[in-house]
C-alpha positions in Angstrom: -14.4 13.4 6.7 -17.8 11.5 8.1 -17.6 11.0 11.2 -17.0 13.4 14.4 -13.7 13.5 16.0 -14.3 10.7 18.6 -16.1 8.6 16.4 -13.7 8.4 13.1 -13.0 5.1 11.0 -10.3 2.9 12.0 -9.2 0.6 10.1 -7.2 -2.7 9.9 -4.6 -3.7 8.1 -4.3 -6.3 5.7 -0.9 -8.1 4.6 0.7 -10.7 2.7 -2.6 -12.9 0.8 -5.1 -12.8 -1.7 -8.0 -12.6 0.8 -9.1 -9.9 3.4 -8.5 -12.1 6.5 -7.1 -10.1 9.4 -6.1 -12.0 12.3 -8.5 -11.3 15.2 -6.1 -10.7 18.2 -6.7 -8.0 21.4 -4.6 -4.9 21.3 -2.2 -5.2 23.9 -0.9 -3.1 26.9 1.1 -0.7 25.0 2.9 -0.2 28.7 4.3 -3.5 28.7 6.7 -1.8 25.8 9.8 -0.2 27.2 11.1 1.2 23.6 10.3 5.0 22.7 8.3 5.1 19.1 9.0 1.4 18.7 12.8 2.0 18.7 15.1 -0.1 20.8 17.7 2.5 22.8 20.7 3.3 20.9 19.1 2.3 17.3 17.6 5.4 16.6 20.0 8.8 15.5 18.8 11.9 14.6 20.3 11.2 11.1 18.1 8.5 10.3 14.8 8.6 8.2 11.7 6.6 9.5 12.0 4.1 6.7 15.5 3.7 7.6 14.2 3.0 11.0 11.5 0.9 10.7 11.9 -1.0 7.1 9.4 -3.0 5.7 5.8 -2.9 7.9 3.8 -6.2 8.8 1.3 -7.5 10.7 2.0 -10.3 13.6 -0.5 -11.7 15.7 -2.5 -8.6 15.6 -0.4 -5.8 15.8 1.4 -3.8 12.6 5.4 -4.2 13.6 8.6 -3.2 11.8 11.5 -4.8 10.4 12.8 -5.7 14.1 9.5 -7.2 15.1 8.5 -3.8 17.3 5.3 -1.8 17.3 6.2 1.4 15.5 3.9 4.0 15.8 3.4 6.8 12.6 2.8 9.9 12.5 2.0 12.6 9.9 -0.7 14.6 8.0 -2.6 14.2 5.0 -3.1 16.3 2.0 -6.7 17.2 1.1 -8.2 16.3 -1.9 -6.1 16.1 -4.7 -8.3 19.0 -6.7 -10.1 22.4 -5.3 -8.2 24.7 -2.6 -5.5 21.7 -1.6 -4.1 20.9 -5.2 -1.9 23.9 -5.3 0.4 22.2 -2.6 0.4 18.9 -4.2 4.3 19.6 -5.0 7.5 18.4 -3.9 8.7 21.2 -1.5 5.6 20.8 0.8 7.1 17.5 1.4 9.7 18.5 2.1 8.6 21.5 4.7 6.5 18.3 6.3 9.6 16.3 6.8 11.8 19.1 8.0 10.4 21.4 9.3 6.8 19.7 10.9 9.1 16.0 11.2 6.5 13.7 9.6 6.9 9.9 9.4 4.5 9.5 6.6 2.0 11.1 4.4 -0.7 10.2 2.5 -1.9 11.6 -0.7 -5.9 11.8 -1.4 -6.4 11.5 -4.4 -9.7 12.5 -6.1 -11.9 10.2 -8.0 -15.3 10.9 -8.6 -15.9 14.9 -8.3 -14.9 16.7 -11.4 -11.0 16.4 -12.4 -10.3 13.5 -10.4 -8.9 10.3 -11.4 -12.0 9.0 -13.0 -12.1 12.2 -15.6 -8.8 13.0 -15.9 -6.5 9.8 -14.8 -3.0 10.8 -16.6 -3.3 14.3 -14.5 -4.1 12.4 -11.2 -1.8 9.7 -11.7 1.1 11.9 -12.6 0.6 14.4 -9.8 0.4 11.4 -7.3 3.8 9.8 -8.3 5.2 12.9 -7.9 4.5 13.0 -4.5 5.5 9.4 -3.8 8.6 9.5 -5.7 9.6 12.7 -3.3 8.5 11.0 -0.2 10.8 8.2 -1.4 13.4 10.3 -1.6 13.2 11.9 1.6 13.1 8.2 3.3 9.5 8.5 4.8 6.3 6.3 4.2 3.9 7.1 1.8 -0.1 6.4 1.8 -1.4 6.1 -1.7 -5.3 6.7 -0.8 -8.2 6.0 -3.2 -10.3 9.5 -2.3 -13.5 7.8 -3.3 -16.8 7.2 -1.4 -18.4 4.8 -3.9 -15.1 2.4 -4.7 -17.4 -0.4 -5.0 -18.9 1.4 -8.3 -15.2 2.3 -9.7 -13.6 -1.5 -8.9 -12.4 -1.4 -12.5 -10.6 1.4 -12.4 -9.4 1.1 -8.7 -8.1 -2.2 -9.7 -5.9 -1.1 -12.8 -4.5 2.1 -10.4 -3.5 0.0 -7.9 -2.2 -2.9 -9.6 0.2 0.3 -11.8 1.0 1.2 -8.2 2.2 -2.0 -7.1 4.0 -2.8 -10.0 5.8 0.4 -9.6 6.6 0.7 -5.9 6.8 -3.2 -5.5 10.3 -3.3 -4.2 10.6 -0.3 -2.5 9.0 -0.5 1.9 7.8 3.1 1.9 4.2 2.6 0.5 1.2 2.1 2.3 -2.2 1.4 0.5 -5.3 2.5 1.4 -7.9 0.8 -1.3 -11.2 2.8 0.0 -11.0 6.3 1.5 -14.9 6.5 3.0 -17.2 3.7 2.1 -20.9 5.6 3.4 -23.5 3.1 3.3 -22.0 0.1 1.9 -22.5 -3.1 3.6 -19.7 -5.0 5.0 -20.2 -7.5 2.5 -19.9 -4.5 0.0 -16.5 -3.3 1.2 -14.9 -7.4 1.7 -15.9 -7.9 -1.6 -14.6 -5.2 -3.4 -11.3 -5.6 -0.9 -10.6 -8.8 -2.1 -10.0 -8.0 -5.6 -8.0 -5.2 -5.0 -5.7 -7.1 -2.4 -5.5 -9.3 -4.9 -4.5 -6.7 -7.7 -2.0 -5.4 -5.4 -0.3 -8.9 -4.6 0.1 -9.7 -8.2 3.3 -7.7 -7.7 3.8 -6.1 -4.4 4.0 -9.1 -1.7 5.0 -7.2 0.9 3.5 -3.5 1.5 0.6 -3.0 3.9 -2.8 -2.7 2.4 -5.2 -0.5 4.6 -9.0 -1.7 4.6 -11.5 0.2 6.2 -13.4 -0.7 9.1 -15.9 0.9 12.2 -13.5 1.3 14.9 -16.4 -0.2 17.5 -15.8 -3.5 15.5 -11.8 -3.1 14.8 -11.4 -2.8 18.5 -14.1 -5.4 19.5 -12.1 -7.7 17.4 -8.3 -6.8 18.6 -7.4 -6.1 15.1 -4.3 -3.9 14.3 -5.4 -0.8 13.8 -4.1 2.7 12.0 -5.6 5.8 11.8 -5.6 7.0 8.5 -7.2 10.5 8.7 -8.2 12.4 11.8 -9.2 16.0 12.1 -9.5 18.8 14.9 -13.5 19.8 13.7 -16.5 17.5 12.8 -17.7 15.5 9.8 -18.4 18.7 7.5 -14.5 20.2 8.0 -16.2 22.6 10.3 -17.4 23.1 14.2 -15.6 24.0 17.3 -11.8 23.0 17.8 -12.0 22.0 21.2 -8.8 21.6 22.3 -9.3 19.8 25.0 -11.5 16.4 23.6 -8.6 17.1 20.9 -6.1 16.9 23.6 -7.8 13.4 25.1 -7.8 11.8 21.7 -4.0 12.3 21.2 -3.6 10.7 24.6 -5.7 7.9 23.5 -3.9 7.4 20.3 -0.1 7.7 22.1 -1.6 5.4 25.0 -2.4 2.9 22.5 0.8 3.4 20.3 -1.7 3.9 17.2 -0.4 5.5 13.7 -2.2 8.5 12.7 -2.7 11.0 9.8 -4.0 14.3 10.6 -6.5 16.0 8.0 -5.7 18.4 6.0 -3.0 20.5 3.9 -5.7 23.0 2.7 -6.0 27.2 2.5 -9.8 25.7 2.6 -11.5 28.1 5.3 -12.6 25.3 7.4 -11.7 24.5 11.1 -9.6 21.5 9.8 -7.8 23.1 7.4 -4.0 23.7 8.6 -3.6 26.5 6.6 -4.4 30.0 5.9 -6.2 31.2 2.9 -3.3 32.8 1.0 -0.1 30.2 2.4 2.8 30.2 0.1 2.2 27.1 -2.0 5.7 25.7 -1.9 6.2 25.4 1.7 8.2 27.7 4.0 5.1 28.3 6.2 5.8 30.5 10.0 3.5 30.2 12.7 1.6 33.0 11.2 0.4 31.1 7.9 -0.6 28.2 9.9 -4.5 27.9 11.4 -5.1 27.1 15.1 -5.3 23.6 13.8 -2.0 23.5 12.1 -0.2 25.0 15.1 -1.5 22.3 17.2 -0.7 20.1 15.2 3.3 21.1 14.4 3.7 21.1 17.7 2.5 17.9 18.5 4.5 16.2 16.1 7.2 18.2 16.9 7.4 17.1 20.6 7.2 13.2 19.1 10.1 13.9 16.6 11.8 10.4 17.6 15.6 12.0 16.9 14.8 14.9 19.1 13.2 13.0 21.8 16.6 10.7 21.8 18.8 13.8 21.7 17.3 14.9 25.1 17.2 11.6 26.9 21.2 11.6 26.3 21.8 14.9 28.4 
């Protein structure tokens, strides 16, 4: 994470070309929109999954809409780095304590590249444990960020490339994946970041036609320009993992984000002791967390998702 809570990336999304050329559009009233979540009344049961729900994501003049042509809006947590403290709980039964038990819509998968044992000195290991994940995200009917953990992508394009187009070959006809081609770029230019976007868009669209591609932007830009935005990874503490959890500037940005209907990822499934981290050192590795396992962070952060759970918040406007 490089930036402060307030001041994260946001990024735009990308969809069905060769090039990197979002339509520039304002972000609408998100008032104006009478549907819960994006979901019309009396679509939505407590029995269907968020893919189910929503379908096949797309961008129309300048907002990211569903399969019915409404604003959805996301919501879920992101594992850490896909080596170090978070590997351990790179298995299938977190996701599935996610999507039971903390009622995720997505999740998205960081996968390491440069630091020792990522994909760049290891790639089988990465790009085994990685499927793995997707495969069981698949299965449990939610959406699925494939994330390229890299600072430098612009340096690794060759590689980035073949993962991705292997990716999109893969998950080509299935809606639940989301691509994210470049975790952090530091202090590339914008020319840096396009170029290297285009040829990975168009890796991705040799096969998959349809699937969102995430690019990453400044959010003072996104938002000057009205682009579509989603927020791929958030945290509670500052650019280092660390500093004060202040609940209430953390309080104001969820409001911001629900106000504007944005999709979000929260950072990070980790026993890391950092303020960010939403777990304990010592948390079972397969899941099955209590209240007690889970950091100040990852309390919040339940119960925030839990009081969006779409299925529950129907349930209650029918008594």
């Amino acid at each position: 994470m490089k930036r402060l809570l307030i001041f994260l990336f946001l990024i735009f999304v990308s969809f069905s070309c060769t090039k990197a050329k979002p339509a520039v559009h304002r972000v609408q009233d998100p008032q104006s929109e009478s549907q819960s979540n994006g979901d019309s009344e009396g679509e939505v049961t407590a029995k269907q999954t968020s893919v189910e729900r929503h379908g096949y994501l797309s961008v129309q003049n300048g907002k990211m809409v569903d399969q019915h042509g409404i604003q959805p809006q996301l919501r879920g947590i992101s594992f850490s780095w896909s080596i170090w403290e978070g590997e351990k709980y790179y298995n299938k039964q977190v996701v599935d304590w996610l999507v039971d038990d903390f009622k995720v819509d997505l999740i998205r998968l960081s996968m390491a590249i440069e630091p020792e044992g990522g994909y760049l000195q290891n790639p089988k290991k990465q790009e085994e444990k990685i499927i793995s994940l997707i495969d069981q995200g698949i299965e449990r009917g939610i959406y699925v960020i494939i994330d390229w953990h890299d600072h430098n992508a612009n340096k690794n394009q060759i590689e980035s490339e073949a993962f991705f187009q292997e990716m999109s070959k893969r998950y080509q006809h299935v809606p639940n994946v989301i691509y994210e081609i470049w975790n952090e770029p530091e202090r590339q230019t914008w020319q840096e970041i396009k170029a290297y976007s285009e040829k990975i868009i168009s890796a991705i669209r040799t096969y998959d036609k349809k699937n969102l591609i995430v690019v990453r932007e400044k959010a003072e830009v996104a938002l000057g320009l009205g682009l579509p935005l989603f927020i791929t990874e958030w945290g509670v503490g500052e650019a280092n993992g660390n500093g004060e959890f202040n609940l209430e500037k953390t309080d104001k940005w969820v409001h911001w984000m629900e106000q504007y209907k944005l999709s979000w990822v929260n950072w990070n499934i980790t026993d890391k002791e950092e303020t960010t981290a939403l777990l304990k050192p010592g948390a079972p590795v397969n899941g099955g967390w209590d209240t007690s396992n889970l950091t100040p962070a990852g309390n919040y952060i339940r119960t925030v998702l839990l009081n969006f759970d779409v299925s529950k918040i129907k349930q209650e406007n029918h008594h």
